[in-house]
Backbone as a chain_set.jsonl record, in Angstrom:
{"seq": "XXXXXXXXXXXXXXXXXXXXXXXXXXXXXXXXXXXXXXXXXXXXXXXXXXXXXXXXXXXXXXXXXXXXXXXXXXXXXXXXXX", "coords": {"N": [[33.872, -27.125, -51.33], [30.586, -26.984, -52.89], [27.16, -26.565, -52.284], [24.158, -27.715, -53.878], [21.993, -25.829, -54.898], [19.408, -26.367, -54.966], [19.661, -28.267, -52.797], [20.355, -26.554, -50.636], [17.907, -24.452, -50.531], [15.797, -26.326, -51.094], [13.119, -28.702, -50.421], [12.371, -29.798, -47.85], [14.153, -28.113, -46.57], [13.531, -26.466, -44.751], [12.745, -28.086, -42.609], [14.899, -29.236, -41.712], [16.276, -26.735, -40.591], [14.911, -26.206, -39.054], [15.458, -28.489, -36.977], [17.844, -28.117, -36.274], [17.685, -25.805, -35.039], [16.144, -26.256, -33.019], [17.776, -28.143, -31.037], [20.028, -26.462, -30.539], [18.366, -25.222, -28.985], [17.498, -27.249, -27.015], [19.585, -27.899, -26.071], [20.865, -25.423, -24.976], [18.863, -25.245, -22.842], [18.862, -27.364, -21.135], [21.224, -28.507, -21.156], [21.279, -31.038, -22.968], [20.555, -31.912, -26.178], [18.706, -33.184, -27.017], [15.522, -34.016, -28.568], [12.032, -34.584, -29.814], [11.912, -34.324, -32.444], [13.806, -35.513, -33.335], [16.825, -38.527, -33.811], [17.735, -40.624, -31.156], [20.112, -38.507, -29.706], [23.205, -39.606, -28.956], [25.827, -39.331, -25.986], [29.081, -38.345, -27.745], [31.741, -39.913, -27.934], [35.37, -41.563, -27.694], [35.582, -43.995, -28.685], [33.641, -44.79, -30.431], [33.059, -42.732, -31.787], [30.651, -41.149, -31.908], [27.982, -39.439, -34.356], [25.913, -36.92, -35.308], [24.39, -36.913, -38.018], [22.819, -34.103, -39.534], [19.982, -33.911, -41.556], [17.288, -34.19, -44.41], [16.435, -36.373, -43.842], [17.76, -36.811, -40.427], [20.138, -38.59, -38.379], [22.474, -40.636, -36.994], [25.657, -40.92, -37.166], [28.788, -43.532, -36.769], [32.028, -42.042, -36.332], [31.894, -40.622, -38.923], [33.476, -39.366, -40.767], [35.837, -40.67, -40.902], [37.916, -42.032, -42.44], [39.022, -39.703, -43.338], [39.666, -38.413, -41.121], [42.306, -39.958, -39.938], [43.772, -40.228, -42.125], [44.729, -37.42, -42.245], [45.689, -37.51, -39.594], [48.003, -38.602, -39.996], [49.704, -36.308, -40.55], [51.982, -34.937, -39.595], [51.812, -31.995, -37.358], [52.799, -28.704, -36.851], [52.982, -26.315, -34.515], [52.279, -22.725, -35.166], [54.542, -20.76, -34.82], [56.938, -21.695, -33.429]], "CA": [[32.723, -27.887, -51.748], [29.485, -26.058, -53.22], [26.28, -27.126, -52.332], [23.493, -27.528, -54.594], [21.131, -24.806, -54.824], [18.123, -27.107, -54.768], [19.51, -28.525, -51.787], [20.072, -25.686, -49.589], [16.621, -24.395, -50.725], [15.014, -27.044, -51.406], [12.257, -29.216, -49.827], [12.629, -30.14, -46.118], [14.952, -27.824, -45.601], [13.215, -25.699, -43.35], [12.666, -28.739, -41.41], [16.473, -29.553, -40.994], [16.934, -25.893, -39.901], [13.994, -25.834, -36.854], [15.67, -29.379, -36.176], [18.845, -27.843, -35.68], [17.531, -24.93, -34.031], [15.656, -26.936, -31.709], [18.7, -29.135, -30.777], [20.632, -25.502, -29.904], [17.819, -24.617, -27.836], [17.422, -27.788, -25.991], [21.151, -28.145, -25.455], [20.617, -24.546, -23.858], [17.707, -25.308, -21.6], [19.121, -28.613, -20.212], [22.421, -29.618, -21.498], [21.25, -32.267, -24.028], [20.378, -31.381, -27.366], [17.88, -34.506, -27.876], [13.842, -33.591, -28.537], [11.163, -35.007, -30.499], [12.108, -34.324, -33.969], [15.14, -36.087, -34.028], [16.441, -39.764, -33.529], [18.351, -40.328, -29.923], [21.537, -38.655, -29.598], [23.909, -40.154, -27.662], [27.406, -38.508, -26.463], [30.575, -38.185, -28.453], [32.706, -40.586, -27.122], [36.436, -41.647, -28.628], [35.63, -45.297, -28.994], [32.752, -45.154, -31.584], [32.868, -41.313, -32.559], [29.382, -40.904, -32.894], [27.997, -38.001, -34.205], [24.935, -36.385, -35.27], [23.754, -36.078, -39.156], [21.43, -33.432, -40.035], [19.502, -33.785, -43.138], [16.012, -33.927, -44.384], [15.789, -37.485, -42.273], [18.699, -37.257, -39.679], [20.493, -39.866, -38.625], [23.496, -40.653, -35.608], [26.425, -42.265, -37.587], [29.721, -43.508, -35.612], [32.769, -41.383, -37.284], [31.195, -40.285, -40.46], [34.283, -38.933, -41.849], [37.226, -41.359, -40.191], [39.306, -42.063, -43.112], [39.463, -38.451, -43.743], [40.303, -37.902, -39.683], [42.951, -41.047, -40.173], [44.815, -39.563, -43.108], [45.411, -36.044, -41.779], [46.417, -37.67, -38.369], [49.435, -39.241, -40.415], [50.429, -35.557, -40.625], [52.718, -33.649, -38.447], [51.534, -30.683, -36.723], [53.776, -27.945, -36.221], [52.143, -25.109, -33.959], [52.972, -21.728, -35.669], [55.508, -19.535, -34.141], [58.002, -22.612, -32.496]], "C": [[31.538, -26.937, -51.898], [28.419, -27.415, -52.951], [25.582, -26.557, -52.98], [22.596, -26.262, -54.071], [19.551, -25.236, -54.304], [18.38, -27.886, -53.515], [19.599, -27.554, -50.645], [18.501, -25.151, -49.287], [15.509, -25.036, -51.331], [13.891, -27.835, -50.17], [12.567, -29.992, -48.802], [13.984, -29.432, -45.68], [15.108, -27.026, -44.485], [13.324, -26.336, -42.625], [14.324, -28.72, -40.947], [16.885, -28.505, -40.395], [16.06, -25.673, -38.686], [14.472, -27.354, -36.597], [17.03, -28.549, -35.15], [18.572, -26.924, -34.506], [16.937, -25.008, -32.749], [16.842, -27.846, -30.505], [19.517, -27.927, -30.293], [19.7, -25.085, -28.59], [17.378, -25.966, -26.595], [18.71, -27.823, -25.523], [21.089, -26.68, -24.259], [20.23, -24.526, -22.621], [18.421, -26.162, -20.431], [20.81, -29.425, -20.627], [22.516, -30.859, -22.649], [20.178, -31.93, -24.875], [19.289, -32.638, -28.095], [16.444, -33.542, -28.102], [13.727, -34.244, -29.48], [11.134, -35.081, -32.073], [13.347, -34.574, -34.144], [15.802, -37.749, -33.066], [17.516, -39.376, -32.271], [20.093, -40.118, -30.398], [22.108, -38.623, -28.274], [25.254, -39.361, -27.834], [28.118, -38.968, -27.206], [31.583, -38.809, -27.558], [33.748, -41.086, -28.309], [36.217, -42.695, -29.016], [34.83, -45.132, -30.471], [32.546, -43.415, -32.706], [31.207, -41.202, -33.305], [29.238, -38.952, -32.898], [26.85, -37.6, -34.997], [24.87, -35.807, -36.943], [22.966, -35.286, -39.634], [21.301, -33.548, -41.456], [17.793, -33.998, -43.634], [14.999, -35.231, -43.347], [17.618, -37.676, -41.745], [18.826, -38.176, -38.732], [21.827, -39.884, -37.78], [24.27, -41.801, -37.383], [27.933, -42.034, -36.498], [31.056, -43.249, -37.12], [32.406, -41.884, -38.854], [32.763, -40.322, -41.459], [35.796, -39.521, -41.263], [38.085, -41.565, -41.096], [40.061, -41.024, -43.65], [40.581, -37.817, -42.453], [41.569, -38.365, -39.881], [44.458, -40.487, -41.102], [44.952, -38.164, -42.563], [45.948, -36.217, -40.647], [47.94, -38.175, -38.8], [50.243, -38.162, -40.572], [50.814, -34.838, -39.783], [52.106, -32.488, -38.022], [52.097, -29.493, -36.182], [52.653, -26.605, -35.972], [53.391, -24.064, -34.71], [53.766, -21.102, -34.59], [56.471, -20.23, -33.332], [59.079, -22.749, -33.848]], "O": [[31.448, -26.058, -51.041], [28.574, -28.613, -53.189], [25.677, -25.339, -53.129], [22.605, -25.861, -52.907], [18.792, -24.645, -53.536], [17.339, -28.279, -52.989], [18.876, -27.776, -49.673], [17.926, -25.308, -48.21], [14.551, -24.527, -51.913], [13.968, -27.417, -49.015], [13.148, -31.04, -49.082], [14.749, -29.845, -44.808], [16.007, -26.825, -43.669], [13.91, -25.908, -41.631], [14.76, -28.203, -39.918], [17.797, -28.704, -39.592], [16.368, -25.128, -37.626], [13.71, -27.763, -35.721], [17.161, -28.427, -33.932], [18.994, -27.072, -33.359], [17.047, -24.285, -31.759], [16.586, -28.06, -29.32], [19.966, -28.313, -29.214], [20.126, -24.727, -27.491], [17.0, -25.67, -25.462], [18.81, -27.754, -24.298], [21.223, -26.794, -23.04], [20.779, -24.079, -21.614], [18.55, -25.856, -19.245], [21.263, -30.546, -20.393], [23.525, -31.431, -23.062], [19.045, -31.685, -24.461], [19.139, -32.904, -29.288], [16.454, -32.362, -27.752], [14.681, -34.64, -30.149], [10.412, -35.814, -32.749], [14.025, -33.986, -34.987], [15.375, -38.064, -31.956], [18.071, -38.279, -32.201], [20.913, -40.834, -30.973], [21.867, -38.104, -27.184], [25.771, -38.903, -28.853], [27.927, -40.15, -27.494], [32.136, -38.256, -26.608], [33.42, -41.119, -29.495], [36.706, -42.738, -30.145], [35.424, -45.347, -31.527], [32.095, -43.174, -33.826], [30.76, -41.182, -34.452], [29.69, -37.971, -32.309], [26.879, -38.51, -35.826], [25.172, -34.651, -37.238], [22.157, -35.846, -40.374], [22.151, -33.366, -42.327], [17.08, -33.841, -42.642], [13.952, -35.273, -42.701], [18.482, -38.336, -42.322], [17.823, -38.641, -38.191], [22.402, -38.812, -37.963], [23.847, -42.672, -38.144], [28.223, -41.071, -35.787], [31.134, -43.784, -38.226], [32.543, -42.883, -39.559], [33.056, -41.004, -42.441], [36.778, -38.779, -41.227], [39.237, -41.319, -40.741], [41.165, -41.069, -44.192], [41.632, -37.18, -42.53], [42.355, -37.435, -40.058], [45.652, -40.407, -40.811], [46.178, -38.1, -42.658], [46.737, -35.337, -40.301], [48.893, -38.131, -38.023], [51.435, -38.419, -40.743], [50.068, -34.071, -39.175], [51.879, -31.891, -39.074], [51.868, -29.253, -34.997], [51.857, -26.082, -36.753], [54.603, -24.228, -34.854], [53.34, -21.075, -33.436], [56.977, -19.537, -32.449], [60.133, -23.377, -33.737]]}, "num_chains": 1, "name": "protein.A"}
């Protein structure tokens, strides 16, 4: 997948990268990656799979990408070298 050009460097995307980088450095400080410039995240739990959108307004959705998870779980898994 290519992302746009105008979206990588485009407008708010500094913000989305001092959100993120804020969200590494609170997770550092204290274990939980919440602060002020972003809406409450809550843990990653199996029931609702939430999980944490960054984007110019981020946004908690519960498994974003489940029918993608869903369909590759229908496939076998063979660990290499057995």
């Amino acid at each position: 997948m290519t992302i746009p050009e105008s979206r990588v460097n485009g407008p708010g995307a500094q913000d989305v990268s001092n959100a993120m980088a804020d969200a590494f450095i609170a997770l550092a400080r204290n274990g939980n990656p919440n602060h002020a410039g972003l809406p409450a995240w809550t843990p990653y739990g199996l029931e609702h799979r939430e999980t944490m959108l960054f984007d110019v307004t981020s946004r908690m959705a519960n498994d974003p990408r489940g029918d993608e998870r869903e369909f590759f779980a229908r496939i076998p898994y063979i660990q290499p070298g057995t």
